[in-house]
C-alpha positions in Angstrom: -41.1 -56.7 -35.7 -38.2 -55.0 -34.6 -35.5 -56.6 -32.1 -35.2 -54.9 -28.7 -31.0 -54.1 -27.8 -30.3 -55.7 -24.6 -29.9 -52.8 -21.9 -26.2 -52.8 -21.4 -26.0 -52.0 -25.3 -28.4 -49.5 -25.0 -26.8 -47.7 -21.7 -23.8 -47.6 -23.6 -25.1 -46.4 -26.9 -26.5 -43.6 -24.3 -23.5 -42.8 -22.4 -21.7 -42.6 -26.1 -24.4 -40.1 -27.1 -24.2 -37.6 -23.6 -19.7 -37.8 -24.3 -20.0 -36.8 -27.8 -22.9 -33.9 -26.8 -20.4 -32.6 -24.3 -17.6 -32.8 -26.6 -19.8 -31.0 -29.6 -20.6 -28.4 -26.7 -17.3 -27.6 -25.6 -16.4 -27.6 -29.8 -19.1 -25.7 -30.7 -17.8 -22.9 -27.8 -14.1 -23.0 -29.1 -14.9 -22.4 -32.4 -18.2 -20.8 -32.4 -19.9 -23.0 -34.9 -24.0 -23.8 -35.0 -25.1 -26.6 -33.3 -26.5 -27.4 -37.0 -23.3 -27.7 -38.5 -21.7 -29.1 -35.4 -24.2 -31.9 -35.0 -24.1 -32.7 -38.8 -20.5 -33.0 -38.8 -20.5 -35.7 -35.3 -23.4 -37.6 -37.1 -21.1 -38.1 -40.2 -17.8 -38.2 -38.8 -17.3 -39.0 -34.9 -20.0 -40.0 -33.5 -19.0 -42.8 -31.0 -15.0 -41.8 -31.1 -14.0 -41.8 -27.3 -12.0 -38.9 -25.5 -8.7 -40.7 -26.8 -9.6 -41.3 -30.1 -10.9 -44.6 -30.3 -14.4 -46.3 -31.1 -16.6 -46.4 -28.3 -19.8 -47.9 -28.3 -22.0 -46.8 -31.3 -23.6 -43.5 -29.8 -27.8 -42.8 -30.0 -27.8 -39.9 -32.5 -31.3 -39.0 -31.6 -29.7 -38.7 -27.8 -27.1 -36.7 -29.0 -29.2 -34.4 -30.9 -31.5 -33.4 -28.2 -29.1 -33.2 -25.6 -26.9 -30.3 -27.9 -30.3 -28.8 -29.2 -32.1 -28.8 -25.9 -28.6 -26.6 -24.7 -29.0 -24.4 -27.0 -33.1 -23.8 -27.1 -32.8 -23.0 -22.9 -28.9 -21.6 -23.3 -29.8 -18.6 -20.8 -32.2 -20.9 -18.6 -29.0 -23.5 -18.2 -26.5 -20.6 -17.5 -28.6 -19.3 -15.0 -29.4 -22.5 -13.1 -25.5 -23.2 -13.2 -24.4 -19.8 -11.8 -27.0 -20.1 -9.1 -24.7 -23.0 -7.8 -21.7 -21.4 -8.1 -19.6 -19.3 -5.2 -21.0 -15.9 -5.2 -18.7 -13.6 -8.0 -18.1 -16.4 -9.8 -18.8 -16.7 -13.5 -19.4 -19.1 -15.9 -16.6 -18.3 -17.8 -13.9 -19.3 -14.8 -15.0 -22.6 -15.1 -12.8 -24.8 -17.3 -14.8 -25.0 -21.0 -15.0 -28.8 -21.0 -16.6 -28.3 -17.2 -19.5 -25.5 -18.9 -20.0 -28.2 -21.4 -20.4 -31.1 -19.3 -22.8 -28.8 -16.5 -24.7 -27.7 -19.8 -25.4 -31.3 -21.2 -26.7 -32.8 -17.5 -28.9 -29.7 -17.0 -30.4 -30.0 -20.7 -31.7 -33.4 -20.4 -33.0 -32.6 -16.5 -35.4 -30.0 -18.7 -35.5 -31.9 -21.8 -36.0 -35.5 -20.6 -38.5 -35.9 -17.6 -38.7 -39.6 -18.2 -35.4 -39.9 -17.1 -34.5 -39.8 -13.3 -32.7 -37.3 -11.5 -30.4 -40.2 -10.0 -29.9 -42.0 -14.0 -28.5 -38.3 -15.1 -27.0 -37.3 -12.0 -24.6 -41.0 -12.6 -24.3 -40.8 -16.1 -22.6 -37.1 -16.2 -20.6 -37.8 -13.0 -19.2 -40.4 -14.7 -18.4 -38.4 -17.4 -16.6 -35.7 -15.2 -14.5 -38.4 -13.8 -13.1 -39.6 -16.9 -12.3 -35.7 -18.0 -11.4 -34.9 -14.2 -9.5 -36.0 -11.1 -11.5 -36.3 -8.4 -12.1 -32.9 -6.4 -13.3 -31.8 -10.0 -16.2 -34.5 -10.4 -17.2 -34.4 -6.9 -17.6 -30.4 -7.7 -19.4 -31.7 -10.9 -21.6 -33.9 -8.7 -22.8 -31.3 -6.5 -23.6 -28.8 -9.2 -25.6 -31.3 -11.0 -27.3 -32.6 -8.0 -28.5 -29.2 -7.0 -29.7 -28.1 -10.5 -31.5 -30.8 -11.3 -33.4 -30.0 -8.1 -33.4 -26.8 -9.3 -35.1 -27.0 -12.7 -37.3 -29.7 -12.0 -38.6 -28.6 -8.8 
């Protein structure tokens, strides 16, 4: 019989997974590795090392894989949903790269997980935006993610 984890373990073990997605995203865009490689080397290296270096929370790898694999299977289907929210003229690539990355992760797991709630996603990557961001920046984040997740799952 296996032991359930208590929730608050498991939320952070999930919050751990959706950082180090959006840092493999914005790594895998600097330096134009495979998500193969890039998710092999997090697995075996960094996964659950926070945005200054130190342990967070042990991360879900399983998580962590779709969320970077689920990017890259609906790349163009992301994008799209994403520049449909964004000032008209605008393109992806005047966003800042951590900001593609973090949009990217939150609209992968509104396609890729439909057991999770809009409102569960929504909190867990503006969260995210406010530890990378000061505030104008998440709320920006928020609004994005709020309107694509109506978006692609309507």
């Amino acid at each position: 019989m296996t032991q359930k984890m208590p929730f608050d373990v498991t939320r952070a073990r999930r919050a751990g997974a959706r950082l180090a997605a959006v840092q493999a995203l914005y790594e895998m865009e600097q330096t134009e590795k495979s998500a193969r490689a890039t998710i092999r080397d997090f697995i075996e290296d960094r996964l659950g090392i926070g945005p200054d270096g130190l342990p967070v929370e042990e991360a879900d790898p399983d998580l962590f894989k779709s969320i970077v694999n689920a990017v890259v299977e609906h790349q163009a289907k992301i994008d799209t949903a994403i520049l449909a929210r964004l000032a008209e003229g605008w393109k992806l690539t005047r966003l800042d790269a951590t900001m593609r990355a973090l949009l990217r992760a939150g609209a992968a797991e509104f396609i890729a997980h439909p057991e999770l709630s809009d409102a569960v996603i929504l909190d867990e990557y503006v969260s995210l935006a406010h530890d990378f961001f000061d505030e104008g920046d998440a709320k920006f984040a928020n609004a994005v993610l709020q309107n694509m997740g109506r978006d692609l799952r309507s």
